[in-house]
ZAMARGU-4260 file (C-alpha; in steps of 0.2 Angstrom, whole numbers, plus 5000, padded with zeros to 4 digits):
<rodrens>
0) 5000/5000/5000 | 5007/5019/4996 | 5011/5031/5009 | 4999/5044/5011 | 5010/5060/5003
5) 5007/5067/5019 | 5016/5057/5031 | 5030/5058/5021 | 5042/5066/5030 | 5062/5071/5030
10) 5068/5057/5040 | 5057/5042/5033 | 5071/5033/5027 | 5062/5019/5020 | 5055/5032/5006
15) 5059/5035/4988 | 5065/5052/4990 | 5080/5046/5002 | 5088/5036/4986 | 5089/5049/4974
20) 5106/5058/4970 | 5102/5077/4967 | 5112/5087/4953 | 5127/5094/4962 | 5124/5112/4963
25) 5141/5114/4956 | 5135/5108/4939 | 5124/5124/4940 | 5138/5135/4941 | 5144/5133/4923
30) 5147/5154/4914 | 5133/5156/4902 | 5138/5151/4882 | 5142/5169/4872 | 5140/5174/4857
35) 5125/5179/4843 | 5120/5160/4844 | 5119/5160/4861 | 5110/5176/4861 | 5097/5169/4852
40) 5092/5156/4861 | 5089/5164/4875 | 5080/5174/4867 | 5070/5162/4860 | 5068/5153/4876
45) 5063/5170/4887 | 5048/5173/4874 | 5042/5156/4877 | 5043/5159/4895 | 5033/5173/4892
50) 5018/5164/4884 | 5020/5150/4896 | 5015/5160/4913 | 5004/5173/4904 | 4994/5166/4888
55) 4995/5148/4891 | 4993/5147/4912 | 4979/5163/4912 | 4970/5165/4894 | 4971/5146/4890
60) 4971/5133/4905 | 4965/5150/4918 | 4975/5140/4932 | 4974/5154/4943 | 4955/5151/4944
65) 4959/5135/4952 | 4957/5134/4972 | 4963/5113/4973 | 4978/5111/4982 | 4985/5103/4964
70) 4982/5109/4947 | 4966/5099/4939 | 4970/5099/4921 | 4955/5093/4914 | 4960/5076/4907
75) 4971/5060/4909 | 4977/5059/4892 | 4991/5065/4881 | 4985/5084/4875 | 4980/5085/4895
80) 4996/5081/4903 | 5010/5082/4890 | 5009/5101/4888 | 5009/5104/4908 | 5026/5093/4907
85) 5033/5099/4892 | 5032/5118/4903 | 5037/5113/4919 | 5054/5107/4909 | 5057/5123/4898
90) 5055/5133/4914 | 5065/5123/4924 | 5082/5124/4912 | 5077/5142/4910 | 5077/5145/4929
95) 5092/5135/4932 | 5103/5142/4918 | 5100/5158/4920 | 5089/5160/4905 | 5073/5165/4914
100) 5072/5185/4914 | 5056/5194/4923 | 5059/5209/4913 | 5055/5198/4897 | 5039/5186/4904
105) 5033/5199/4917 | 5031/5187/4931 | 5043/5187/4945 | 5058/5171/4944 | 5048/5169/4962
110) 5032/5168/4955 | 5038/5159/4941 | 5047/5144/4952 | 5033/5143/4961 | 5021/5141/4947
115) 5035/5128/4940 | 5034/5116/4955 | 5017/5119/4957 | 5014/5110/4940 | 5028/5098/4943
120) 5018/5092/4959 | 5001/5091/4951 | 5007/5081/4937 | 5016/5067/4950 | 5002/5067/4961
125) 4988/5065/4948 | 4997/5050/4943 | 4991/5032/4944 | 5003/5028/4955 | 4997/5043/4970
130) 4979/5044/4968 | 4975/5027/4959 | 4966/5022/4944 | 4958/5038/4943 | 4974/5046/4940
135) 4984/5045/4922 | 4999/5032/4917 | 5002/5015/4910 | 4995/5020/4894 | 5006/5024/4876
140) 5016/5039/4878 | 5014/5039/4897 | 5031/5037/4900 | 5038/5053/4890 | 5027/5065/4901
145) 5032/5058/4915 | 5050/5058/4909 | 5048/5077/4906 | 5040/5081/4924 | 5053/5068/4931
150) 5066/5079/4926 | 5061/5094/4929 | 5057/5088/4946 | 5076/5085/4948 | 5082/5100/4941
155) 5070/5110/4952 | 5073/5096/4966 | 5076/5106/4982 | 5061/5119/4975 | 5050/5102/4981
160) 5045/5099/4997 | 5048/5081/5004 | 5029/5075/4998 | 5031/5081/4983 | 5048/5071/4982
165) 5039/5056/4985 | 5026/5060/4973 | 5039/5061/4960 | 5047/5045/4962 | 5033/5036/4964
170) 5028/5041/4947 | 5044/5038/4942 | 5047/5023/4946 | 5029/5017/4943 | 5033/5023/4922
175) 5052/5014/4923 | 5045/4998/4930 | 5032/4995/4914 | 5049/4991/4904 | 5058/4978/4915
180) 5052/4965/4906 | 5046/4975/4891 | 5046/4965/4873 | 5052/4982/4863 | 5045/4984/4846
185) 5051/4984/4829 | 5048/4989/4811 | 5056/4974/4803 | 5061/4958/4810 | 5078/4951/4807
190) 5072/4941/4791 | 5070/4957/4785 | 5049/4953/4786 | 5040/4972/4790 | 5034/4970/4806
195) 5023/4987/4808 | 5019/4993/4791 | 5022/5011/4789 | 5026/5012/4806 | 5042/5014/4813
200) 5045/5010/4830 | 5059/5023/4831 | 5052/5038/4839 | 5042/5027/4852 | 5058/5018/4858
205) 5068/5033/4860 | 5054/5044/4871 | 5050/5028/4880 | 5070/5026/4886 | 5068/5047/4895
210) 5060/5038/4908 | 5074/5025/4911 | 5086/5036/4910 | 5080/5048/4923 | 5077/5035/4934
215) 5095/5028/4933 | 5102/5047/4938 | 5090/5052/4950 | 5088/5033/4960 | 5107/5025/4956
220) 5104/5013/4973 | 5086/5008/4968 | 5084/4990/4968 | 5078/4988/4949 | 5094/4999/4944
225) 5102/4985/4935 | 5085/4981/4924 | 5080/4998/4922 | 5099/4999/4914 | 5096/4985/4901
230) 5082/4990/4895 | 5088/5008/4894 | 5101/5003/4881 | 5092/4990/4873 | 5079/5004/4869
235) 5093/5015/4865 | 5102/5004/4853 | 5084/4997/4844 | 5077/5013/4841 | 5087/5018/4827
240) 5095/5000/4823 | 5096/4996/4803 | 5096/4979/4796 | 5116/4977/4795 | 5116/4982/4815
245) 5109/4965/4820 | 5123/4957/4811 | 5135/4966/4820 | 5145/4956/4834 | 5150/4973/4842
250) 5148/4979/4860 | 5139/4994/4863 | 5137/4998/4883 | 5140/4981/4885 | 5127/4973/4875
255) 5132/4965/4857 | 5121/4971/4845 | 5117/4955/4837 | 5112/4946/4852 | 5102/4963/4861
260) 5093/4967/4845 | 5078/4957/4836 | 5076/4966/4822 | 5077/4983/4814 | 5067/5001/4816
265) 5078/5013/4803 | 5081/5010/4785 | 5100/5007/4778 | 5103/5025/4771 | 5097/5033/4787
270) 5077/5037/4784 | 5063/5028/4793 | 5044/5026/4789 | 5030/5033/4799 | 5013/5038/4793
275) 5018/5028/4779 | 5029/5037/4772 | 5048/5044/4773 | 5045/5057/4787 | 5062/5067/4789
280) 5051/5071/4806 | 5052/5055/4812 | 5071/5053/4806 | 5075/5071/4819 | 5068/5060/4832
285) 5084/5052/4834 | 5087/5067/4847 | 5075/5058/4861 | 5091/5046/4863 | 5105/5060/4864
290) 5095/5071/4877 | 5098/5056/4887 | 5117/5060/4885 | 5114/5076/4894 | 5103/5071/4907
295) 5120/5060/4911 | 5131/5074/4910 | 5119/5083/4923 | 5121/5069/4935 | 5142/5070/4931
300) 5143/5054/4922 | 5149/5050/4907 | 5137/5048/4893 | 5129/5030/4886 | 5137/5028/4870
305) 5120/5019/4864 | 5113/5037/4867 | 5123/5042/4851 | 5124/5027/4842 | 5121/5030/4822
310) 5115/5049/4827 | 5129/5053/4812 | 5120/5040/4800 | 5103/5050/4804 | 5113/5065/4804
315) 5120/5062/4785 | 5105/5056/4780 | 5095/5072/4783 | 5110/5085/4778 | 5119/5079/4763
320) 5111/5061/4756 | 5101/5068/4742 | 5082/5061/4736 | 5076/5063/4721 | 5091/5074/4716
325) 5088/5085/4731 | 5094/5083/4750 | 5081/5085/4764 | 5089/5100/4771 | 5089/5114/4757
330) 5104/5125/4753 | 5102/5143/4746 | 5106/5146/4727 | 5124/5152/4734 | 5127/5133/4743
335) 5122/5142/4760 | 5111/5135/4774 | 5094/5138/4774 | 5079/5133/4785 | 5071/5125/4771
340) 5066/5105/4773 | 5062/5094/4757 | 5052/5082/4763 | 5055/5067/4747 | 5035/5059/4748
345) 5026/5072/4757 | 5022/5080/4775 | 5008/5081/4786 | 5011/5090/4799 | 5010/5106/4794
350) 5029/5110/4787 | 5035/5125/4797 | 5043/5115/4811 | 5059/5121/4814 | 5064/5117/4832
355) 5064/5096/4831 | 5080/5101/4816 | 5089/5115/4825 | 5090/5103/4842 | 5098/5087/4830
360) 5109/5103/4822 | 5114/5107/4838 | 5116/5087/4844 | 5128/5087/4827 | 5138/5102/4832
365) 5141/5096/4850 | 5145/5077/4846 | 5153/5081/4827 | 5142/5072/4815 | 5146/5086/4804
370) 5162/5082/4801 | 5165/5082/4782 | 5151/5093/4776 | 5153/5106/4768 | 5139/5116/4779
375) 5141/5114/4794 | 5127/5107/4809 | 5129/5126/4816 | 5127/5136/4800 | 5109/5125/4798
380) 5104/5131/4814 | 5110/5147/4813 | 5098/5149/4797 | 5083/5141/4809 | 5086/5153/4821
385) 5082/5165/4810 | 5065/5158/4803 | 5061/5153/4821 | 5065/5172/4827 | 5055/5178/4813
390) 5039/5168/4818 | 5041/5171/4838 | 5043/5189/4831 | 5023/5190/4825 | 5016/5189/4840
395) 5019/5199/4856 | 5011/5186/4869 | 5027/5173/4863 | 5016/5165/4855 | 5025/5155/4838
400) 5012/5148/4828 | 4999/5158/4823 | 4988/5144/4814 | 4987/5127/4818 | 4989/5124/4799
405) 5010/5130/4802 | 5009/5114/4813 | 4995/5103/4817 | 5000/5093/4833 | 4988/5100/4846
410) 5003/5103/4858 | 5014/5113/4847 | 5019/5127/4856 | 5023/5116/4872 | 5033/5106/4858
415) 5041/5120/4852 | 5047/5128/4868 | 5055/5110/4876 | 5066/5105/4859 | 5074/5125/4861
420) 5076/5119/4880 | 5083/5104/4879 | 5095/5111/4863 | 5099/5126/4875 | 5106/5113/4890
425) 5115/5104/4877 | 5124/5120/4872 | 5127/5126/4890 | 5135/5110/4895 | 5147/5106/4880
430) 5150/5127/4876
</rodrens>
């Protein structure tokens, strides 16, 4: 039976909250990345702080019409809870890096880490895990929301009280535990037979290892460590696996790739299928493995190489392979970058994202999948700062897209604000 979250107290050593290993508050102490690049980021990020606490929490969800001790966001599902996360994040790298400006967002860094923890403890305790079946979780894409809360929980972890600890690592642990013995999914089979029809399992085994990979930072001494572990590189290594991987007799985190994998999710020249198509969208997901390198360098260890592994096949694939006689990403009539995307059989979500390309230019910069191109990964992101910049630029409220035609995931701006986040941490710690 769980602990009420009340009775939780600072010296219950038999809770949760005693395992986990906080960020060292050294880490936080890293000089701000200079420079025009830089600049714009924070930029970028201090607008979407601005919609955050003004549009989204008053015009949109009106939180502070709410009188429950936790934030009540109207649903148990993905469109509910991910957004809520996807903030709580944003705000707590913005906050902790020194992004976060009151001058630009209007609300006090008080008000605005208080409003941060506050939807960091309503997502943890409306989890199934605290309130019961009522509450969200178990369910598709559980685990990358609570992967997003989890670590912003961390990054903000002395902001929470010792309840709210506990609330946190229950749902933590509750969303790391449905992979222990988890059968992970593939496009193709090792016969080469398609498994999911114009479905890749890429993006899905990527987001689902966030949840294991905060839970092996944040609770090193848990009891299911070694398993989370395992399955953290397994769904590491399958996500973006091609056929020839599962012939390989190499080591990768200790696990040799043709006796972990069971089949393939990621095409030989670097593309995948989703939506039954060639979805360049779906190849940029590689990046929900390599944030996992950073959350490792946040917790002062060293990162997975499995987090990176064929990031610079993805990487070639997107920037320089060409399709049809033209490369996903498009150059300028003068061979320059541009923020242009050539999307080979079609795209349907809109074509102005921007963000989910920057982060895997920036994830090239830091990790050198660049290395031989002519354009390099930051001239590519320079250029999407630009046409990012420009759409921010419309709007006064920080808002990016004005039309849910620009992008028609119902989550977009929440989208949109964590990719510049998590590119931003990336940039801070490796800069």
């Amino acid at each position: 039976m769980l602990l009420c979250p009340a009775t939780v107290t600072a010296g219950d050593t038999t809770s949760l909250r005693e395992l986990v290993v906080p960020i060292s508050p050294d880490k936080w102490k890293r000089p701000a990345p200079k420079g025009t690049f830089s600049d714009e980021m924070r930029y970028m990020l201090r607008l979407n702080n601005r919609y955050t606490l003004n549009k989204w929490y008053k015009e949109i969800k009106h939180f502070q019409d709410q009188t429950g001790e936790y934030f009540d966001f109207g649903g148990k599902t993905e469109h509910f809870i991910r957004p809520a996360a996807h903030h709580a994040l944003t705000l707590g790298i913005c906050l902790k890096t020194g992004v976060y400006d009151p001058s630009v967002s209007y609300v006090s860094e008080q008000e605005a880490t208080k409003t941060t923890v506050q939807l960091i403890r309503s997502i943890a305790y409306r989890h199934k895990a605290n309130i019961g079946r009522g509450g969200w979780g178990d369910q598709w894409q559980s685990a990358l929301w609570a992967a997003r809360a989890a670590h912003a929980a961390w990054i903000l972890w002395d902001e929470l009280s010792a309840s709210d600890q506990e609330l946190v690592c229950r749902m933590t642990v509750h969303e790391a535990d449905r992979f222990l013995d988890y059968k992970v999914p593939y496009y193709r089979d090792l016969a080469g037979n398609i498994l999911s029809e114009g479905d890749t399992k890429a993006e899905e085994n990527g987001w689902n290892s966030n949840i294991l990979a905060v839970a092996t930072v944040m609770m090193p001494g848990h009891s299911h460590y070694k398993g989370w572990m395992r399955k953290l590189v397994e769904l590491q290594l399958s996500a973006y696996a091609m056929p020839e991987d599962t012939r390989k007799a190499i080591a990768v985190d200790g696990m040799v790739l043709n006796k972990v994998l069971n089949g393939s999710n990621m095409n030989s020249e670097g593309t995948v299928i989703n939506h039954k198509i060639m979805h360049p969208d779906y190849m940029s997901a590689f990046m929900l493995n390599t944030i996992n390198a950073w959350t490792y360098e946040l917790a002062g260890k060293e990162c997975l190489q499995s987090s990176l592994y064929n990031g610079d096949v993805v990487y070639y694939a997107l920037s320089e392979r060409p399709f049809n006689g033209k490369t996903m990403y498009q150059k300028t009539a003068d061979e320059k970058a541009s923020s242009l995307i050539y999307f080979p059989e079609g795209n349907d979500w809109g074509g102005k994202r921007q963000a989910n390309y920057w982060l895997m230019d920036v994830m090239a910069d830091v990790y050198g999948w660049d290395r031989g191109a002519e354009v390099k990964a930051q001239e590519w992101a320079e250029a999407r700062n630009k046409e990012m910049i420009f759409m921010l630029n419309r709007d006064t409220t920080g808002q990016y897209y004005q039309d849910k035609k620009e992008d028609t995931f119902p989550s977009r701006e929440e989208w949109f604000g964590a990719h510049i986040a998590w590119g931003y941490l990336g940039w801070w710690l490796n800069k």
